[in-house]
CHARMM internal coordinates of N, CA and C (Angstrom, degrees):
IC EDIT
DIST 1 N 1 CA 1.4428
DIST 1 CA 1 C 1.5325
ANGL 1 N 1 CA 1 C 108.76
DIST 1 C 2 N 1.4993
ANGL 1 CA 1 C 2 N 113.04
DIHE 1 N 1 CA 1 C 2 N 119.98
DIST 2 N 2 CA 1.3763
ANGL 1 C 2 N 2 CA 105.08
DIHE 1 CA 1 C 2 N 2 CA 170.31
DIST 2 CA 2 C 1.6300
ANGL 2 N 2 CA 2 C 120.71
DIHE 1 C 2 N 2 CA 2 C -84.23
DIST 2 C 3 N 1.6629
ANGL 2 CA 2 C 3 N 96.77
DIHE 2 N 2 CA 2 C 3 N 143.61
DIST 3 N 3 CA 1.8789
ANGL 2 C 3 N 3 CA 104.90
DIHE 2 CA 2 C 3 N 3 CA -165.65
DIST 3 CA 3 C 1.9040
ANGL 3 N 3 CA 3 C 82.10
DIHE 2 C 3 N 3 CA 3 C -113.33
DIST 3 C 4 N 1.1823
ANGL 3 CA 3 C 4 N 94.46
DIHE 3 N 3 CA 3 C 4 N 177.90
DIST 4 N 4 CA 1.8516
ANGL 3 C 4 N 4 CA 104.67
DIHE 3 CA 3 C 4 N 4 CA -167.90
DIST 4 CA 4 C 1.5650
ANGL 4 N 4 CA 4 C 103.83
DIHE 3 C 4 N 4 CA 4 C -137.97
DIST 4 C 5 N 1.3241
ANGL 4 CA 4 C 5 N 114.94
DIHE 4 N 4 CA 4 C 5 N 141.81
DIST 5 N 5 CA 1.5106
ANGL 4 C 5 N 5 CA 121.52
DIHE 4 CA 4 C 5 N 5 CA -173.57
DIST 5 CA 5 C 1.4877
ANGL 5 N 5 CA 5 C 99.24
DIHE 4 C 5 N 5 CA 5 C -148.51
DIST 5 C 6 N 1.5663
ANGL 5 CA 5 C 6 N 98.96
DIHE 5 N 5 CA 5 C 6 N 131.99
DIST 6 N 6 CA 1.6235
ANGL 5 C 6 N 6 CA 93.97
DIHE 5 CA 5 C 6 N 6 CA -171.70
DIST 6 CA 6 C 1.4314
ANGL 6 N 6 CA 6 C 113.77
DIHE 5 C 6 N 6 CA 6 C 52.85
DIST 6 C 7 N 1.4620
ANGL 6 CA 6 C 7 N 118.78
DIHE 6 N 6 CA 6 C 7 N -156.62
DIST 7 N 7 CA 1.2083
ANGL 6 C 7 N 7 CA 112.20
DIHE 6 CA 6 C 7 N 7 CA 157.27
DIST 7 CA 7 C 2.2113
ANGL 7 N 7 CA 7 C 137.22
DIHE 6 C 7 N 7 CA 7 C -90.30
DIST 7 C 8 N 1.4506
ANGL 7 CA 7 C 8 N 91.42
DIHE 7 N 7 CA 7 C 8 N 31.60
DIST 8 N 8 CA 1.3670
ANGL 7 C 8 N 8 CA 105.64
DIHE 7 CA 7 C 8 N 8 CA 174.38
DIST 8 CA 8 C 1.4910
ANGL 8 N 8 CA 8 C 106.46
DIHE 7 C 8 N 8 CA 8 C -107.04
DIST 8 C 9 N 1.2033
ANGL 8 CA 8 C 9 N 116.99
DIHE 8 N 8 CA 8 C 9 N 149.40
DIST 9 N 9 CA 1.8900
ANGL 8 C 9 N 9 CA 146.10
DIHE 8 CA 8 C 9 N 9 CA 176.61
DIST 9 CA 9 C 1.3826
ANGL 9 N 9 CA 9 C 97.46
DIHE 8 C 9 N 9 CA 9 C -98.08
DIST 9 C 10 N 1.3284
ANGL 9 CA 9 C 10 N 128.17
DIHE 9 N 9 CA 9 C 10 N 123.21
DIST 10 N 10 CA 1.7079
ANGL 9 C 10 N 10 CA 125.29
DIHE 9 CA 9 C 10 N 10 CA 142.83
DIST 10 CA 10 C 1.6208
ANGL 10 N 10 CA 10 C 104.32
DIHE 9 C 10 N 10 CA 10 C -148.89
DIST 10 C 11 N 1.4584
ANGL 10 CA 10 C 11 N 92.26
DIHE 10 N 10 CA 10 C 11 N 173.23
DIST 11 N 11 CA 1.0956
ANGL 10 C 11 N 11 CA 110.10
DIHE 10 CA 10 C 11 N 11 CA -152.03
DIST 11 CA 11 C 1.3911
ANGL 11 N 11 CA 11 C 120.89
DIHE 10 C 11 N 11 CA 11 C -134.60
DIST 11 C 12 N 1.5406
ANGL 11 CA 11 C 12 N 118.20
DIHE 11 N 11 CA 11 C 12 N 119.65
DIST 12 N 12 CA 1.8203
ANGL 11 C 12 N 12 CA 110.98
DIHE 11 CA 11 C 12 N 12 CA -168.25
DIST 12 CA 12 C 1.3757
ANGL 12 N 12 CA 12 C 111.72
DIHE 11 C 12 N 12 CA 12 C -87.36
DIST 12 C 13 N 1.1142
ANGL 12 CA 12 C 13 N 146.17
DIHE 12 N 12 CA 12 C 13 N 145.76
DIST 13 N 13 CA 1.4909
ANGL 12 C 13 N 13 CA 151.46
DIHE 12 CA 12 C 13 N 13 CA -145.02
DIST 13 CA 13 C 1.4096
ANGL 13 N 13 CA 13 C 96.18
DIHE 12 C 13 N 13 CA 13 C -157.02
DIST 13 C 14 N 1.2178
ANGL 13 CA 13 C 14 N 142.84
DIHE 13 N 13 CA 13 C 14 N 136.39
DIST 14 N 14 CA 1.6470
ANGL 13 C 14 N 14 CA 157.28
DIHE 13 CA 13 C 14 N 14 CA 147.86
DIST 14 CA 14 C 1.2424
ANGL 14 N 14 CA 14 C 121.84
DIHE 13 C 14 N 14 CA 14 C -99.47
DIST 14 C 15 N 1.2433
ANGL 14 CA 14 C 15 N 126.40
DIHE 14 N 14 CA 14 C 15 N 133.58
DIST 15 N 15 CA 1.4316
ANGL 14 C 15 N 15 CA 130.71
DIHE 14 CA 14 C 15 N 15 CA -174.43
DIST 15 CA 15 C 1.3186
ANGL 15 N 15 CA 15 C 92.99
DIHE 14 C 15 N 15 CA 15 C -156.25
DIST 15 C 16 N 1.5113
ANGL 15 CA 15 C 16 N 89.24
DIHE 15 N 15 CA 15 C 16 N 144.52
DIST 16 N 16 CA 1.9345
ANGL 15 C 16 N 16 CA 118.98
DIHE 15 CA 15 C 16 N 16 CA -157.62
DIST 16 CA 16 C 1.3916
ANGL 16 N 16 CA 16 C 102.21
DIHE 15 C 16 N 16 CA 16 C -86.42
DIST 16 C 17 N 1.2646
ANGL 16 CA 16 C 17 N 135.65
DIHE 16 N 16 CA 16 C 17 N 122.17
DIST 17 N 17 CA 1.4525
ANGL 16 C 17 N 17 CA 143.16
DIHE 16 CA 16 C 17 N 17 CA -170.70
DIST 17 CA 17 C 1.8705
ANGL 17 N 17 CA 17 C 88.42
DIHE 16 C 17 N 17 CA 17 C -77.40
DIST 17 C 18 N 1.4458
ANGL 17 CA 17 C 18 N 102.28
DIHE 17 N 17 CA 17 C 18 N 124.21
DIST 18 N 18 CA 1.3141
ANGL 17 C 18 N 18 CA 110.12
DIHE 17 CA 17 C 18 N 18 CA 169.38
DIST 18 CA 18 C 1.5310
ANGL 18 N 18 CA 18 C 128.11
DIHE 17 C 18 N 18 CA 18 C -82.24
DIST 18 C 19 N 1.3392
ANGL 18 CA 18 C 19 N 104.13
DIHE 18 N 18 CA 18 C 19 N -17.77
DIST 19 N 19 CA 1.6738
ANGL 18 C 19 N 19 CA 109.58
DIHE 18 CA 18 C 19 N 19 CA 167.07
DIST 19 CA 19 C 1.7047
ANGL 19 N 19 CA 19 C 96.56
DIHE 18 C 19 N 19 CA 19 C -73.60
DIST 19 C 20 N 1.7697
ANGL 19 CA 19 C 20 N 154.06
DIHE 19 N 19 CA 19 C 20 N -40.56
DIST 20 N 20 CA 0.7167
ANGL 19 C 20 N 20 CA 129.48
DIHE 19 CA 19 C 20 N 20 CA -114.23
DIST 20 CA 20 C 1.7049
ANGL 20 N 20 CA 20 C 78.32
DIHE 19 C 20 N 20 CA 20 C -152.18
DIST 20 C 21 N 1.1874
ANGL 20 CA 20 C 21 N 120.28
DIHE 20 N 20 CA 20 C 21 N 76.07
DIST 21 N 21 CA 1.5068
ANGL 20 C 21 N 21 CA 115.48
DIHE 20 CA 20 C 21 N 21 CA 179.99
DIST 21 CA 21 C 2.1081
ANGL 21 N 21 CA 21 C 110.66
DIHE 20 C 21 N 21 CA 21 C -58.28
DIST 21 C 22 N 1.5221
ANGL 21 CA 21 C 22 N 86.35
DIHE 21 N 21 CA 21 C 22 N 123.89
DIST 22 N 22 CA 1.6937
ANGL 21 C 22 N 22 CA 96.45
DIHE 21 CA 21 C 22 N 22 CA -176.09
DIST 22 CA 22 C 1.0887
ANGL 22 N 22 CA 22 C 118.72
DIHE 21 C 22 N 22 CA 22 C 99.70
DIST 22 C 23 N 1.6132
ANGL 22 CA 22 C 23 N 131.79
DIHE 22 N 22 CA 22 C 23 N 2.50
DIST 23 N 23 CA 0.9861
ANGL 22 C 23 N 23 CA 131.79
DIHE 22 CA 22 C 23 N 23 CA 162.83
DIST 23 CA 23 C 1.3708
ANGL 23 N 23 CA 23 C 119.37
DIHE 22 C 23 N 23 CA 23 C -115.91
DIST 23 C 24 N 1.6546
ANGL 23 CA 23 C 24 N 92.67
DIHE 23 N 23 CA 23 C 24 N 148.01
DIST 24 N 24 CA 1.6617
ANGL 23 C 24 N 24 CA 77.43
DIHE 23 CA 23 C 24 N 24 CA -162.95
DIST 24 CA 24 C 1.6234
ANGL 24 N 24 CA 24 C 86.06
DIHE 23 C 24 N 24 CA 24 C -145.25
DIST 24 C 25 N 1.3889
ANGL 24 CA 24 C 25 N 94.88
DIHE 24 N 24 CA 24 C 25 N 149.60
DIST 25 N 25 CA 1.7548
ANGL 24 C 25 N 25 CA 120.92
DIHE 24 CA 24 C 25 N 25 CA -163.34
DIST 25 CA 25 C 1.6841
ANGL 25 N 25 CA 25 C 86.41
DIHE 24 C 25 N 25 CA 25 C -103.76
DIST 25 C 26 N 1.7365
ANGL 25 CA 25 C 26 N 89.61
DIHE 25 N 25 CA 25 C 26 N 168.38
DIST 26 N 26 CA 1.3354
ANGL 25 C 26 N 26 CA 100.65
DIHE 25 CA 25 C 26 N 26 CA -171.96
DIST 26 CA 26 C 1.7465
ANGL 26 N 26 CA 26 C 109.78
DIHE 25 C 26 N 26 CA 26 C -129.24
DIST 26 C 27 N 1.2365
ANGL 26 CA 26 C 27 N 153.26
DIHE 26 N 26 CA 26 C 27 N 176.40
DIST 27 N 27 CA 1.3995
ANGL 26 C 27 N 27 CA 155.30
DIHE 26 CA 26 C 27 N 27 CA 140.27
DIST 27 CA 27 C 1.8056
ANGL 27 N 27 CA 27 C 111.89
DIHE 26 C 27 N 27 CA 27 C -133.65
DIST 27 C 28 N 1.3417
ANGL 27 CA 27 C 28 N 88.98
DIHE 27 N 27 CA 27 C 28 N 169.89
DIST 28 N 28 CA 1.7909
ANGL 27 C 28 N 28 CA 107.22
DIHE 27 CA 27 C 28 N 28 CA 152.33
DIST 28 CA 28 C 1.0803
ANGL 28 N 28 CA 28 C 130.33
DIHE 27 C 28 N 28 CA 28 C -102.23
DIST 28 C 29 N 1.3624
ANGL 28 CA 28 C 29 N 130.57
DIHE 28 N 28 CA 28 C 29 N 172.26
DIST 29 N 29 CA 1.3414
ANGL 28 C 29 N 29 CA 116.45
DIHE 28 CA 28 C 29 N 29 CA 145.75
DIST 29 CA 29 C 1.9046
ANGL 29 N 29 CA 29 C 74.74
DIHE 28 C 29 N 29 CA 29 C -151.55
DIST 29 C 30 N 1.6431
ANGL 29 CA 29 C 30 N 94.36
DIHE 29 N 29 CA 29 C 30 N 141.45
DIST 30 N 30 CA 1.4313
ANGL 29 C 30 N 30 CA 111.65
DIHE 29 CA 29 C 30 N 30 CA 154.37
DIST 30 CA 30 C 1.0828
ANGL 30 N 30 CA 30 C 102.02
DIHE 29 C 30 N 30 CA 30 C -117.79
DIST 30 C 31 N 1.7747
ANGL 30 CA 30 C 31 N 85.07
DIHE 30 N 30 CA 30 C 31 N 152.12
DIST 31 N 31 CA 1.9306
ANGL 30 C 31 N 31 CA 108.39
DIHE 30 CA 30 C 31 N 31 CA 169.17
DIST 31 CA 31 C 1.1716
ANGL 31 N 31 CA 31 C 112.47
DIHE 30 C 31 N 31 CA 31 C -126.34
DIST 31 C 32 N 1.6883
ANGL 31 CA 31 C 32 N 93.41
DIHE 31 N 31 CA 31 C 32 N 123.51
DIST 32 N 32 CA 1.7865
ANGL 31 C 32 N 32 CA 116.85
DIHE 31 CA 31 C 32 N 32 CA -175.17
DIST 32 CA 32 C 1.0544
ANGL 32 N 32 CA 32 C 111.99
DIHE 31 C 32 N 32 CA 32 C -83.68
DIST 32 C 33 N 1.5091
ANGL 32 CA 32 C 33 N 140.14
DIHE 32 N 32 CA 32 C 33 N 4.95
DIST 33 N 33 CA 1.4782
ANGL 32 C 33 N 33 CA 141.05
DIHE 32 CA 32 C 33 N 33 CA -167.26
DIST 33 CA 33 C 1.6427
ANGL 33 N 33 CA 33 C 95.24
DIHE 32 C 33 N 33 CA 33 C -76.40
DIST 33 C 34 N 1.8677
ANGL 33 CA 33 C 34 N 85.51
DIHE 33 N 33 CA 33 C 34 N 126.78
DIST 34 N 34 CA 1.8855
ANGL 33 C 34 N 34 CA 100.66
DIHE 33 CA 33 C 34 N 34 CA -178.18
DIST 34 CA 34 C 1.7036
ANGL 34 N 34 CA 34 C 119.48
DIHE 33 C 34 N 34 CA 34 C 68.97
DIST 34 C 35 N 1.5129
ANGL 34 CA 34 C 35 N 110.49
DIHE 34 N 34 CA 34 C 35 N 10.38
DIST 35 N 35 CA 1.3346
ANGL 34 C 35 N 35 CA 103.07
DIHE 34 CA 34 C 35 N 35 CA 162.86
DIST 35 CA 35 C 1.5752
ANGL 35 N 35 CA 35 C 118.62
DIHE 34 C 35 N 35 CA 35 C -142.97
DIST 35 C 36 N 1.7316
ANGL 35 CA 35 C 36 N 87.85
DIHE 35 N 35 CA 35 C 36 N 93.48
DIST 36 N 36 CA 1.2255
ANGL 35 C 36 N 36 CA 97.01
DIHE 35 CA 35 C 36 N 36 CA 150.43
DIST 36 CA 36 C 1.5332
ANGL 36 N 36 CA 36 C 170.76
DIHE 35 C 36 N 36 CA 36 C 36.60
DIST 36 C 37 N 1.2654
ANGL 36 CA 36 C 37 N 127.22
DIHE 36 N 36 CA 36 C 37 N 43.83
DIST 37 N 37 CA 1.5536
ANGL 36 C 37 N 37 CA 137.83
DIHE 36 CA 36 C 37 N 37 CA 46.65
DIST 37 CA 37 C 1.3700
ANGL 37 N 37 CA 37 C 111.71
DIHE 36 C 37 N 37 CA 37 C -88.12
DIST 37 C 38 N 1.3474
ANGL 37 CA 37 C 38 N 122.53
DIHE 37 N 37 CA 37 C 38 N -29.92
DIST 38 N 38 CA 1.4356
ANGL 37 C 38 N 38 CA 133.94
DIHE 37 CA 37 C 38 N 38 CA -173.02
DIST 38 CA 38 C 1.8080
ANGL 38 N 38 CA 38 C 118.16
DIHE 37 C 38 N 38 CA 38 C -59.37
DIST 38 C 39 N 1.0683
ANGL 38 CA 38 C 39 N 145.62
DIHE 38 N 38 CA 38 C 39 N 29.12
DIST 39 N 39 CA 1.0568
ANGL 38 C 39 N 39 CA 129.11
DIHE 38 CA 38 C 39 N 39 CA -147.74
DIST 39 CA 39 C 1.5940
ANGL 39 N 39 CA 39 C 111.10
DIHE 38 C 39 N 39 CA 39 C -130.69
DIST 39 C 40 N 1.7297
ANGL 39 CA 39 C 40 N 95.07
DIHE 39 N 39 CA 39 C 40 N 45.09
DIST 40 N 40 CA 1.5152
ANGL 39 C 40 N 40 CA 103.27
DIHE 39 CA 39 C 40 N 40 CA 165.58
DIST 40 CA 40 C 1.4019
ANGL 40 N 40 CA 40 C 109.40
DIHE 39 C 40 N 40 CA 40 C -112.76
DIST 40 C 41 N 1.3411
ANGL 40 CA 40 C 41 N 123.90
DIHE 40 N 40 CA 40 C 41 N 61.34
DIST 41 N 41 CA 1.4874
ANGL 40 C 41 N 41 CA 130.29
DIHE 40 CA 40 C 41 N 41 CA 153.21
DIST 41 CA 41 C 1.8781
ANGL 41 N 41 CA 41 C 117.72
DIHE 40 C 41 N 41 CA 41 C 102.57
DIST 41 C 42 N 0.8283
ANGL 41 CA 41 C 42 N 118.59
DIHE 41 N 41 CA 41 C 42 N -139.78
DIST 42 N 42 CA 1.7236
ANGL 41 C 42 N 42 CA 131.13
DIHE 41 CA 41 C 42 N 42 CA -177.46
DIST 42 CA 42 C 1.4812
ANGL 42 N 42 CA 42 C 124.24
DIHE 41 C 42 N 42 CA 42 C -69.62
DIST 42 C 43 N 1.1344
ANGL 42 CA 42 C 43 N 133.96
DIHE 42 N 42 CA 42 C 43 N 114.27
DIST 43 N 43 CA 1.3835
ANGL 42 C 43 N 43 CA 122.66
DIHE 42 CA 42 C 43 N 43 CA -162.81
DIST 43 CA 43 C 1.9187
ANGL 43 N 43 CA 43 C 86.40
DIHE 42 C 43 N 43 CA 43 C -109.33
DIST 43 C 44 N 1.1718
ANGL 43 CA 43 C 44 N 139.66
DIHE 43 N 43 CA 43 C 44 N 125.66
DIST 44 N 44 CA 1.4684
ANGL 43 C 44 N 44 CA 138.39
DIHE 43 CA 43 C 44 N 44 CA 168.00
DIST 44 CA 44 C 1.7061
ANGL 44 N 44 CA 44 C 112.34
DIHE 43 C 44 N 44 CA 44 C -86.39
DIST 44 C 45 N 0.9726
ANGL 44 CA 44 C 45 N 104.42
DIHE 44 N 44 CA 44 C 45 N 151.25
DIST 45 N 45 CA 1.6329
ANGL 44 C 45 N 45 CA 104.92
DIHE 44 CA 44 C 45 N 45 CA 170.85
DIST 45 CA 45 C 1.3097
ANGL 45 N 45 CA 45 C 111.75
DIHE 44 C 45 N 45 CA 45 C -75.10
DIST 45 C 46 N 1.4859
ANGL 45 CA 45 C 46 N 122.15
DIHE 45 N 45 CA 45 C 46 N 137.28
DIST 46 N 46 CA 1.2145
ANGL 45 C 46 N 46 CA 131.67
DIHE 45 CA 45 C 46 N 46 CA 154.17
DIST 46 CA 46 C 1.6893
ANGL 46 N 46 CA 46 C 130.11
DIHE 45 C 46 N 46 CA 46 C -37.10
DIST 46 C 47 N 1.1587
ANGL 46 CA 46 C 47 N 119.96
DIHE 46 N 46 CA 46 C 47 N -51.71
DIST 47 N 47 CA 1.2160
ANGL 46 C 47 N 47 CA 122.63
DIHE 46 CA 46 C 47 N 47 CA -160.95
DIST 47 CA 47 C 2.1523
ANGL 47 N 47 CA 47 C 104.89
DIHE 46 C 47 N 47 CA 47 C -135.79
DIST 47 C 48 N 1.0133
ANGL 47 CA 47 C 48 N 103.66
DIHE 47 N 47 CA 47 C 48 N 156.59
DIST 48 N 48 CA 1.8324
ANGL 47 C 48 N 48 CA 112.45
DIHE 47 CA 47 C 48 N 48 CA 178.81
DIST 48 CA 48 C 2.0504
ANGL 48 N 48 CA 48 C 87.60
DIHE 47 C 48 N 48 CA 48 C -85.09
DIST 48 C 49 N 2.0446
ANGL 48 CA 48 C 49 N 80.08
DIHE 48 N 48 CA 48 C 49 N 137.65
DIST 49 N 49 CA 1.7077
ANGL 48 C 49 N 49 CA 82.30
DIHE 48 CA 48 C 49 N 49 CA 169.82
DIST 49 CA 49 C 1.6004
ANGL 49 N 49 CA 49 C 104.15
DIHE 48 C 49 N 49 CA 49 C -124.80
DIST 49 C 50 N 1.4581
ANGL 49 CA 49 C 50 N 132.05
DIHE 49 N 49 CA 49 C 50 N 136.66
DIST 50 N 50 CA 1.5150
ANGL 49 C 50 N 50 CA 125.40
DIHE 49 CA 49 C 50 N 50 CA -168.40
DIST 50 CA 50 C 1.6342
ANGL 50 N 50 CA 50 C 93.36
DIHE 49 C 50 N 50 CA 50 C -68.04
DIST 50 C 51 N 0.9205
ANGL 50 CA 50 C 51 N 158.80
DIHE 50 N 50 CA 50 C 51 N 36.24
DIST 51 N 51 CA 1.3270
ANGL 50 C 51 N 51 CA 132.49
DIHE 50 CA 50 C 51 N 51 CA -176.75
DIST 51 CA 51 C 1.7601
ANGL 51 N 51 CA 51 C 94.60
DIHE 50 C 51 N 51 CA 51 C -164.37
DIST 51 C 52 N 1.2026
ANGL 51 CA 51 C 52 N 117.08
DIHE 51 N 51 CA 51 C 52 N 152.23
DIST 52 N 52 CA 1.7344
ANGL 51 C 52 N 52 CA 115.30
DIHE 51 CA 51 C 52 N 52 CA -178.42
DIST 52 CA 52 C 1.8186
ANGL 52 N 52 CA 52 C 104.74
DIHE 51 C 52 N 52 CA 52 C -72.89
DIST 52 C 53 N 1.3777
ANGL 52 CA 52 C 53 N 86.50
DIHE 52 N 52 CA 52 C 53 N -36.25
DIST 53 N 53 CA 2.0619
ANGL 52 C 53 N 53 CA 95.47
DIHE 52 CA 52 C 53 N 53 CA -156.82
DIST 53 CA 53 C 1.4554
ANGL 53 N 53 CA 53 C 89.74
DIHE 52 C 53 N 53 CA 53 C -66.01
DIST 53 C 54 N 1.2839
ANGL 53 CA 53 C 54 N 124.02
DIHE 53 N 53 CA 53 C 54 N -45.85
DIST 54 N 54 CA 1.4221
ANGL 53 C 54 N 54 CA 126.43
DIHE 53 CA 53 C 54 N 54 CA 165.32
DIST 54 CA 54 C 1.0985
ANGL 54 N 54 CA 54 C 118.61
DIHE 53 C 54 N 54 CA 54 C -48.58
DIST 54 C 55 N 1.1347
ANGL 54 CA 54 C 55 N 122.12
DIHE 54 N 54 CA 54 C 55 N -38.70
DIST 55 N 55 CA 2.4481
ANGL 54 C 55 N 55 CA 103.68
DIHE 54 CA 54 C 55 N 55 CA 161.16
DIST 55 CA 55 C 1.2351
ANGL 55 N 55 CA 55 C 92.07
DIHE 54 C 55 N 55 CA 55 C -57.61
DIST 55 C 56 N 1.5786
ANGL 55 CA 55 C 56 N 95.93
DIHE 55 N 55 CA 55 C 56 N -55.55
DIST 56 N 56 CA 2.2243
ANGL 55 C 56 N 56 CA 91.96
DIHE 55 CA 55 C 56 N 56 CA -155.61
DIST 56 CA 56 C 1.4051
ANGL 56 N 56 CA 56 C 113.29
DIHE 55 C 56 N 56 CA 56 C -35.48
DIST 56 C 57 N 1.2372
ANGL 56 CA 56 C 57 N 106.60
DIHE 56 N 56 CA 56 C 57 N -68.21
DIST 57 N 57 CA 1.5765
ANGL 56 C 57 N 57 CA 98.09
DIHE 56 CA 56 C 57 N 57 CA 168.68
DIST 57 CA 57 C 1.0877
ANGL 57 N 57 CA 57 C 151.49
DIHE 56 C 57 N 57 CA 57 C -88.45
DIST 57 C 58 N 2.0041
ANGL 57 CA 57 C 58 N 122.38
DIHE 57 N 57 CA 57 C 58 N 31.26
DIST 58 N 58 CA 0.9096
ANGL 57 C 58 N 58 CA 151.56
DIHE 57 CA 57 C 58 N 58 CA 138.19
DIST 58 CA 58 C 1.5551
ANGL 58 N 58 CA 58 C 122.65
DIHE 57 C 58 N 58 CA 58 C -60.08
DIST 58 C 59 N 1.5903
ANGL 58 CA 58 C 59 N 110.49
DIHE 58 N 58 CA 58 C 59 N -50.85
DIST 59 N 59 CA 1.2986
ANGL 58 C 59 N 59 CA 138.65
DIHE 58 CA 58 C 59 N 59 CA 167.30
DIST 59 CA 59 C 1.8258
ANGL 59 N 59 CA 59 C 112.91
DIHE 58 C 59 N 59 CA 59 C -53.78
DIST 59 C 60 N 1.3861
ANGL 59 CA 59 C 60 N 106.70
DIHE 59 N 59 CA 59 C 60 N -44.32
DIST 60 N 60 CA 1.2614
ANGL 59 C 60 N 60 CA 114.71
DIHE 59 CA 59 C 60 N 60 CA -175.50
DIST 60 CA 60 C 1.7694
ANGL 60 N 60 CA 60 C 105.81
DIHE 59 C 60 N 60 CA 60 C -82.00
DIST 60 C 61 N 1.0746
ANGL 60 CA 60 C 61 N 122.53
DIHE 60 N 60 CA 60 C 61 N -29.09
DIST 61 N 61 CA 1.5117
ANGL 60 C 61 N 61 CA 134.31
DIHE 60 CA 60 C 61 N 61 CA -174.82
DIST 61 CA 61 C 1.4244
ANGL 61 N 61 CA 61 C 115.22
DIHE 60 C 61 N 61 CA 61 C -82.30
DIST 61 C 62 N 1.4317
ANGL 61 CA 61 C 62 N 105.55
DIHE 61 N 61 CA 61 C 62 N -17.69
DIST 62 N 62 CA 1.8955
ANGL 61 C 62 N 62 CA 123.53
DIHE 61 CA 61 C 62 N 62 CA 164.68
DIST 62 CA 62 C 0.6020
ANGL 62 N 62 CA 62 C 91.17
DIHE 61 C 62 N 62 CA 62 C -99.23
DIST 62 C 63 N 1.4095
ANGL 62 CA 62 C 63 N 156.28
DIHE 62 N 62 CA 62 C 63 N -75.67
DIST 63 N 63 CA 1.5831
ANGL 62 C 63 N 63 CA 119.70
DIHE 62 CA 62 C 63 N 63 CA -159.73
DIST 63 CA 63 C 1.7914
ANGL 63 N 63 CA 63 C 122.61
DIHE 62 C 63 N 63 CA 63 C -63.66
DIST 63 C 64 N 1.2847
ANGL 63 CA 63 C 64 N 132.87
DIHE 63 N 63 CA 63 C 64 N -14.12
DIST 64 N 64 CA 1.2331
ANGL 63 C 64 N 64 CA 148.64
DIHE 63 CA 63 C 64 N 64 CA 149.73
DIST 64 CA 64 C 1.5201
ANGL 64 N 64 CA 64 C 92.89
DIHE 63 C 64 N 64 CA 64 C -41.50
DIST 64 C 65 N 0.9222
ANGL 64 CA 64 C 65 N 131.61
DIHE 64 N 64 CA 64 C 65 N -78.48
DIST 65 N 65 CA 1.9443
ANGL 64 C 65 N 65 CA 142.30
DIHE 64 CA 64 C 65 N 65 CA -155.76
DIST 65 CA 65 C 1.8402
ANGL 65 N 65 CA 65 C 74.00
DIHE 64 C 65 N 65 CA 65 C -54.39
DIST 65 C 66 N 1.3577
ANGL 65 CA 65 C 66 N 118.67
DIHE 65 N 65 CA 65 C 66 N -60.37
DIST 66 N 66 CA 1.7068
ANGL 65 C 66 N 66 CA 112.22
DIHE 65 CA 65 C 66 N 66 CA -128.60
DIST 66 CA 66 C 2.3777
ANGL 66 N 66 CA 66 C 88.66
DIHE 65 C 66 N 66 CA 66 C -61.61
DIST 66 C 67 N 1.7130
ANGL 66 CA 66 C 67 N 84.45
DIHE 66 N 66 CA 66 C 67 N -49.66
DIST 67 N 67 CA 1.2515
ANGL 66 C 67 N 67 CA 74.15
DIHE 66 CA 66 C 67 N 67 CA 174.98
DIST 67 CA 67 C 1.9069
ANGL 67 N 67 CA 67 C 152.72
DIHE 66 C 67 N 67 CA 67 C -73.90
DIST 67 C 68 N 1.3514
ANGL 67 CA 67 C 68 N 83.08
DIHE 67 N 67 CA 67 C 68 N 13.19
DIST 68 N 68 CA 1.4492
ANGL 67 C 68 N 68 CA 109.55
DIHE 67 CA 67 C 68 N 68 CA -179.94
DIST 68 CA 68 C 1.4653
ANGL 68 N 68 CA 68 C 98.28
DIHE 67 C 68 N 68 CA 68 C -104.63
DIST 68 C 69 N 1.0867
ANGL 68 CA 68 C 69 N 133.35
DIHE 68 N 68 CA 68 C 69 N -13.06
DIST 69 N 69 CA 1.1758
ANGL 68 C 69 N 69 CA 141.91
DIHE 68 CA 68 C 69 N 69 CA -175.46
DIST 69 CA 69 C 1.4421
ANGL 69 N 69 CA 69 C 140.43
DIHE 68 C 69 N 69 CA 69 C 90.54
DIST 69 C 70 N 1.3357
ANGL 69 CA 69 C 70 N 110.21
DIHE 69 N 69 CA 69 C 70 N -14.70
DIST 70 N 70 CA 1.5232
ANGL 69 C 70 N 70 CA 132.35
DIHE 69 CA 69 C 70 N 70 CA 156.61
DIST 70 CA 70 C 1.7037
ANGL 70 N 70 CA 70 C 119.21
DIHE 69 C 70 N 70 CA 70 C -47.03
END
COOR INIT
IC SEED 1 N 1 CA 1 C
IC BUILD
């Protein structure tokens, strides 16, 4: 389900670590389409976070950088 911050959309996704049955890792992906300078498409997360709220606010802390310009 995409949630919205500022004017960016992303989205938390889980996928089940196959060495480790029942655990399951998390990412982002934001979408920059229509905002400003950024608005050539999907930005993905760098790294797996064990916990969702942990993308969320990984996800939310890149788009902070994107709009500061970093």
């Amino acid at each position: 389900m995409r949630e919205t911050y500022s004017c960016y959309d992303f989205e938390i996704s889980g996928h089940i670590e196959k060495d480790m049955p029942g655990k399951n890792l998390y990412v982002y992906k934001i979408f920059g389409t229509g905002c400003p300078p950024y608005d050539d498409g999907v930005i993905d997360s760098d790294e797996w976070f064990e916990t969702e709220n942990e993308a969320r606010f990984a996800a939310i802390g890149r788009i902070g950088l994107l709009e500061n310009g970093e």
